[in-house]
C-alpha positions in Angstrom: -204.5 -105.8 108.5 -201.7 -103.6 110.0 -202.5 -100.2 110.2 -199.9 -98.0 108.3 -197.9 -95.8 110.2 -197.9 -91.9 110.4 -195.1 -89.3 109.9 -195.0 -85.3 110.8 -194.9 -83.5 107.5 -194.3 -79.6 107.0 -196.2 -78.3 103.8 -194.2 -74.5 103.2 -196.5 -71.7 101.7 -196.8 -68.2 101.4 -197.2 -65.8 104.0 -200.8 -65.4 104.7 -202.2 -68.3 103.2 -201.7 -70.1 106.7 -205.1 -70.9 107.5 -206.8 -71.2 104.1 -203.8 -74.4 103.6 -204.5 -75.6 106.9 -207.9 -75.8 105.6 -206.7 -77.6 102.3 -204.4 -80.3 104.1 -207.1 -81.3 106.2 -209.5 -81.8 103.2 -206.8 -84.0 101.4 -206.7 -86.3 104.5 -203.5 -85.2 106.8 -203.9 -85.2 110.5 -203.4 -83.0 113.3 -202.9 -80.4 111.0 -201.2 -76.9 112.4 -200.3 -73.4 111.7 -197.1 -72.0 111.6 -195.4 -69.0 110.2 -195.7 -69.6 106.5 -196.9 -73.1 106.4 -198.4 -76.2 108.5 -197.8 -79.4 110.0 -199.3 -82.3 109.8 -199.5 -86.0 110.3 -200.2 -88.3 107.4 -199.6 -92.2 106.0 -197.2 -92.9 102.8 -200.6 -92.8 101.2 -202.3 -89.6 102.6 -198.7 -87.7 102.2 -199.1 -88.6 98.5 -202.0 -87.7 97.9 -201.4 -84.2 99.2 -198.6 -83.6 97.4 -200.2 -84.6 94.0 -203.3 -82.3 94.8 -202.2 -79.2 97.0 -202.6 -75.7 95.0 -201.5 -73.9 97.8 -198.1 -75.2 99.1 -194.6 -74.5 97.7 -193.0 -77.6 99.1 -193.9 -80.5 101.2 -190.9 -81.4 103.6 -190.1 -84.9 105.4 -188.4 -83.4 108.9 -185.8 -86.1 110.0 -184.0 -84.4 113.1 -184.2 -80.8 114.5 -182.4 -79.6 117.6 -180.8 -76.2 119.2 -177.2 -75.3 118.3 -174.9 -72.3 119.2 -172.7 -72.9 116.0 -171.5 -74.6 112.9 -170.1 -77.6 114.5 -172.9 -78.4 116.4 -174.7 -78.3 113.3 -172.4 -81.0 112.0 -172.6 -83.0 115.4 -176.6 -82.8 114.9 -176.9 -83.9 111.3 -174.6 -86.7 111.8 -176.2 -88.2 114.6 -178.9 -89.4 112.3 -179.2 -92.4 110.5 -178.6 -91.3 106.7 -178.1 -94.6 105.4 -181.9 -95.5 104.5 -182.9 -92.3 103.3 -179.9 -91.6 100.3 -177.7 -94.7 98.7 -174.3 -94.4 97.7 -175.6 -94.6 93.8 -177.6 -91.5 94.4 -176.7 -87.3 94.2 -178.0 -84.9 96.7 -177.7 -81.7 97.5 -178.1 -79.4 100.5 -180.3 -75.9 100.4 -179.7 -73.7 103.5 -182.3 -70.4 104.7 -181.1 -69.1 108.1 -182.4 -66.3 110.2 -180.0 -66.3 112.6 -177.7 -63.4 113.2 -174.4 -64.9 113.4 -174.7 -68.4 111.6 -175.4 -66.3 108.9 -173.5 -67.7 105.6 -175.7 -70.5 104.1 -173.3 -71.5 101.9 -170.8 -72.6 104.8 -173.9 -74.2 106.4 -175.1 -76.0 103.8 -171.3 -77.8 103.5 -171.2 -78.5 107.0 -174.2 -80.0 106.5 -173.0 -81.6 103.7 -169.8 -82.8 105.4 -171.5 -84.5 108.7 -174.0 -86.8 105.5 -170.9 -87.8 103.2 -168.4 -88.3 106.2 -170.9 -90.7 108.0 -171.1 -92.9 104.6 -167.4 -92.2 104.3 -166.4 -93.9 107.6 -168.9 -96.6 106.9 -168.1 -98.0 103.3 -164.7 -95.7 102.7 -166.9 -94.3 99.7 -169.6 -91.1 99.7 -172.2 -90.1 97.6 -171.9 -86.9 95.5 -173.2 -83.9 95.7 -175.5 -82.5 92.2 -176.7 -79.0 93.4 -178.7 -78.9 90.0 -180.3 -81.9 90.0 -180.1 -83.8 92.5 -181.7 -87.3 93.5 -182.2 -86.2 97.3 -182.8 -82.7 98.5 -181.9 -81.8 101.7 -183.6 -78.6 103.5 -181.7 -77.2 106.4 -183.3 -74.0 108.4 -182.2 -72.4 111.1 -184.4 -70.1 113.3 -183.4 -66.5 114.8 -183.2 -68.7 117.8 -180.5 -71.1 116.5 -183.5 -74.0 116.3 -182.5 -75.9 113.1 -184.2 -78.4 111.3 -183.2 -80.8 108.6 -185.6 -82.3 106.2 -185.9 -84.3 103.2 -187.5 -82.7 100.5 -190.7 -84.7 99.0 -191.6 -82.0 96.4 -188.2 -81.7 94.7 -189.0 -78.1 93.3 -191.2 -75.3 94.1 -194.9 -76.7 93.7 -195.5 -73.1 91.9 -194.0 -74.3 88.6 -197.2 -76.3 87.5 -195.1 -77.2 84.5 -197.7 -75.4 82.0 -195.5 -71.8 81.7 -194.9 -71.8 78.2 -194.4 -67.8 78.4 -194.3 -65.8 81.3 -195.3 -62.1 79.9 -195.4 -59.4 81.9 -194.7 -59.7 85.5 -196.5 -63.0 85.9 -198.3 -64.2 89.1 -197.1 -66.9 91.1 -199.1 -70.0 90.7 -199.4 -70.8 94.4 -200.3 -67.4 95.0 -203.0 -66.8 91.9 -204.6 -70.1 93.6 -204.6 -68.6 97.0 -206.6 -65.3 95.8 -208.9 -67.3 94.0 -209.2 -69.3 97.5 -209.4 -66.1 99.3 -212.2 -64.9 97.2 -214.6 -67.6 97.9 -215.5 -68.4 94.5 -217.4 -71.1 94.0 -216.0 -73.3 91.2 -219.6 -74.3 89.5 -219.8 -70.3 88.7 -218.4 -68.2 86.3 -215.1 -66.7 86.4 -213.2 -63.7 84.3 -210.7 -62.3 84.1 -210.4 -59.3 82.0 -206.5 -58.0 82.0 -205.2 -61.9 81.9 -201.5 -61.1 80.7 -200.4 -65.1 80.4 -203.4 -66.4 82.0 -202.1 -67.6 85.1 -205.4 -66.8 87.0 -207.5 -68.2 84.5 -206.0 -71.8 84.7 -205.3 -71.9 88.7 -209.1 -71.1 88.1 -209.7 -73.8 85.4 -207.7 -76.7 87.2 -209.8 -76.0 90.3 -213.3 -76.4 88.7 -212.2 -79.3 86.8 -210.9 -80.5 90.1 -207.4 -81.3 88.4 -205.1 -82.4 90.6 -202.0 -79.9 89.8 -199.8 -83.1 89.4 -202.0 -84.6 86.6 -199.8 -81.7 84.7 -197.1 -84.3 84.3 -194.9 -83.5 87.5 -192.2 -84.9 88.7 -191.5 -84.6 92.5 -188.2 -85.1 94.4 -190.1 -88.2 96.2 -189.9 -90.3 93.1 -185.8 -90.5 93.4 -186.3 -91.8 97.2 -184.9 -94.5 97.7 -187.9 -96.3 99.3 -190.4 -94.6 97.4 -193.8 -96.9 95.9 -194.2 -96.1 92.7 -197.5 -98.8 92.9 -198.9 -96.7 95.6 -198.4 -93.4 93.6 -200.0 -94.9 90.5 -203.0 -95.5 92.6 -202.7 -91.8 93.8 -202.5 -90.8 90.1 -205.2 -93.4 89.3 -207.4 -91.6 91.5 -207.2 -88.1 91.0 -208.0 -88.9 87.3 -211.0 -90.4 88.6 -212.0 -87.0 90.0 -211.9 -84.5 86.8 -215.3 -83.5 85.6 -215.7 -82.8 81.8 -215.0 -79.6 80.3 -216.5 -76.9 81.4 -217.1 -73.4 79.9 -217.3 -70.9 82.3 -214.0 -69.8 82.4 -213.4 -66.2 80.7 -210.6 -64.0 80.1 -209.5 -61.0 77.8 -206.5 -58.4 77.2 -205.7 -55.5 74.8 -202.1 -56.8 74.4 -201.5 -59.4 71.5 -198.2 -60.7 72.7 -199.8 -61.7 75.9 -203.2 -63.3 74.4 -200.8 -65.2 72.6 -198.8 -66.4 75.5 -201.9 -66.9 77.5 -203.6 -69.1 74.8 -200.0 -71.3 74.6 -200.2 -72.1 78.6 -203.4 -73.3 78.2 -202.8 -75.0 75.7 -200.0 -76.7 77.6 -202.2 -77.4 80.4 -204.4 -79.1 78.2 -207.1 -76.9 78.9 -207.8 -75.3 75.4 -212.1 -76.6 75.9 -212.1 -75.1 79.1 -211.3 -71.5 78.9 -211.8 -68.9 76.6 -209.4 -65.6 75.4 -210.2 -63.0 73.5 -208.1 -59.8 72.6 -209.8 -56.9 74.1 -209.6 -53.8 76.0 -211.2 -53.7 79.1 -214.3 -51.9 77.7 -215.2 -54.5 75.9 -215.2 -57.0 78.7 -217.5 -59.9 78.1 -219.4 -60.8 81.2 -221.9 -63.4 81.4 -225.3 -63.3 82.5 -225.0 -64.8 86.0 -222.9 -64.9 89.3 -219.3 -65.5 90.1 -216.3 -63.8 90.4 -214.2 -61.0 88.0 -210.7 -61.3 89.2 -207.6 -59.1 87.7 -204.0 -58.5 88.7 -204.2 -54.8 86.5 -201.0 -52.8 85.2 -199.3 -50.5 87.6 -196.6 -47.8 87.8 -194.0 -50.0 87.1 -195.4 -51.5 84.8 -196.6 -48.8 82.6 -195.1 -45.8 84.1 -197.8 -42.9 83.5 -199.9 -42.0 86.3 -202.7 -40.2 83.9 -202.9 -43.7 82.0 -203.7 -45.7 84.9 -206.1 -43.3 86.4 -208.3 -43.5 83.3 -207.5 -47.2 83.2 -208.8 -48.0 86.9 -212.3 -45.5 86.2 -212.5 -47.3 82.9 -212.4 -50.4 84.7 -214.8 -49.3 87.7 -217.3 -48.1 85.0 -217.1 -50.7 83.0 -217.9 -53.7 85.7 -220.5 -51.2 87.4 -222.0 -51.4 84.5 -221.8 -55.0 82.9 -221.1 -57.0 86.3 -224.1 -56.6 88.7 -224.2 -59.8 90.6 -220.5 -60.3 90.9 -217.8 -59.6 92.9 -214.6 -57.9 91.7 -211.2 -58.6 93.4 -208.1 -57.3 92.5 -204.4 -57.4 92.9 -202.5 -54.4 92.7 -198.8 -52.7 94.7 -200.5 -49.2 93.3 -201.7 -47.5 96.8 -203.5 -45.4 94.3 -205.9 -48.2 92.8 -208.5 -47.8 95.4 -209.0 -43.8 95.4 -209.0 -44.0 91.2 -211.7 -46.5 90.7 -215.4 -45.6 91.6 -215.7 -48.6 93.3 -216.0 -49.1 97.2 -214.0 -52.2 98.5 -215.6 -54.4 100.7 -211.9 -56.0 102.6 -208.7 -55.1 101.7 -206.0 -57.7 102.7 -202.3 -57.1 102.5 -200.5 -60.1 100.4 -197.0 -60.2 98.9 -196.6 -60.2 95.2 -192.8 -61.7 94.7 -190.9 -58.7 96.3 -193.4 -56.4 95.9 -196.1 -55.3 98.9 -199.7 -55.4 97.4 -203.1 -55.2 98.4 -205.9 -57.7 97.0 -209.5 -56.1 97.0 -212.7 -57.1 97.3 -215.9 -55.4 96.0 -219.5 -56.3 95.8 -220.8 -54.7 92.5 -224.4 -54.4 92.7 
């Protein structure tokens, strides 16, 4: 039986959840896995490749590098990306489209770099069968990721994931500033919950905590939320050997469980909350109620309360959120003994308003916005 072969993957995540995806990768069965700034690399089989990208919570995209190389400008960009063979990996039946990030100081216009790229792919088909592919920038069959370091290091890769692996595909309604998938999964990794134990969250705005929270003690693999992936449009991708990806991660769900608890004072968001579970499919498995955060309902037990609160931006009024955080601090002192608390928040004010001592404090990045997510032991 031949052994199947191996390719260098790079799974892209956000900055700080290096080591805790390094972690996940080599779980899911990729190879020589290793860090890099905001994300890994890794060696994996058609198979193993599949597999990650149908079950990884914490990567934005997983990326097929095809050349890479040094260049001093924009034709030497072109010079690179048409030295390589592009001839098995798009057809002339099929769109693609080209996305460009650059850190460099003077090839500085992705737009212009992402044509040149897109030049050097349609030219070598042009001179080849006299016809090119064309270009969909919406919705294209093959995405192409160019980057190009401070350095002028640029790599070119095919795109396996087709979109960011944040959109889940259960948003219904997004509320209030809500969290990104990737990162509500990576706090909840961070906090070392342990998915047999309970888990609340009792300011839960659309509830993206509570089903990153969910799918993980269900052991759902994120693509059993009816994904498509960029990977499906290759043209030598095996749809037989994804079904037995697919065939196995449904294997691995556990029934329902019913530990899963959240609450907010705001109706419009219990509503929204209550449709993305709903679209999730995981209406048995986690329970909303509309309540303030006095009334929090916390089990008898151990586990983890986990929040991403209001802040000044959000509601404005310093007073309010003072009261709001010693509310809070009272309120878990009080009901939560056994737990641990983490938190969320860009207010540098959280942790001198709530009576509460945290145990880390670890700078993340909430979208644009610097934050801080806390840790406390309540005993």
């Amino acid at each position: 039986m031949a052994i199947e072969a191996k390719q260098t993957y790079f799974a892209k995540s956000l900055s700080g959840f290096e080591s805790l995806l390094v972690e996940e990768i080599t779980s899911l069965g990729g190879h020589n896995v290793t860090e890099r700034n905001r994300g890994v690399y890794f060696d994996a089989t058609e198979f193993e490749m599949y597999r990650i990208l149908a079950h990884t919570r914490l990567a934005l995209r997983i990326l097929l590098p095809i050349i890479e190389g040094n260049i001093e400008n924009e034709e030497e960009l072109y010079e690179l990306v048409r030295s390589t063979d592009w001839h098995d990996r798009l057809s002339l039946k099929q769109t693609f489209a080209v996305d460009t990030v650059t850190m460099h100081s003077k090839m500085n216009h992705s737009m212009f770099l992402s044509l040149k790229t897109k030049d050097a792919i349609v030219d070598q088909f042009r001179d080849k069968y006299d016809i090119r592919p064309d270009v969909n920038p919406k919705d294209p069959d093959v995405r192409v990721h160019l980057h190009i370091s401070q350095e002028g290091f640029a790599s070119i890769s095919l795109d396996a994931s087709g979109h960011s692996l944040n959109q889940r595909g259960y948003r219904v309604g997004g509320g209030r500033a809500p969290l990104n998938e990737v990162l509500a999964a990576g706090l909840i990794k961070m906090s070392g919950w342990d998915p047999d134990t309970y888990f609340v969250d009792p300011m839960c705005g659309s509830g993206t905590l509570l089903i990153e929270a969910a799918l993980m003690a269900k052991r759902k693999a994120p693509a059993l939320l009816d994904q498509e992936f960029g990977l499906f449009r290759w043209p030598y991708f095996r749809q037989a050997l994804w079904q037995q990806v697919m065939d196995e991660a449904r294997g691995m769900v556990i029934r329902d469980v019913d530990w899963i608890e959240g609450g907010d004072n705001d109706v419009k968001a219990v509503e929204i909350a209550r449709k993305n579970i709903r679209k999730a499919r995981l209406t048995h498995d986690i329970k909303v109620k509309l309540r303030g955060i006095d009334r929090t309902f916390i089990p008898e037990g151990k586990g983890i309360i986990m929040c991403n609160p209001p802040y000044g931006r959000r509601i404005g009024d310093q007073e309010e959120m003072r009261k709001l955080y010693k509310t809070m601090g009272h309120t878990l002192k009080y009901k939560g003994r056994g737990y641990t608390f983490c938190v969320i928040t860009s207010d540098v004010n959280f942790k001198e308003h709530i009576p509460l001592k945290p145990k880390s404090i670890v700078p993340v990045m909430n979208g644009p916005l610097e934050a801080e997510f806390l840790t406390f032991e309540i005993s």
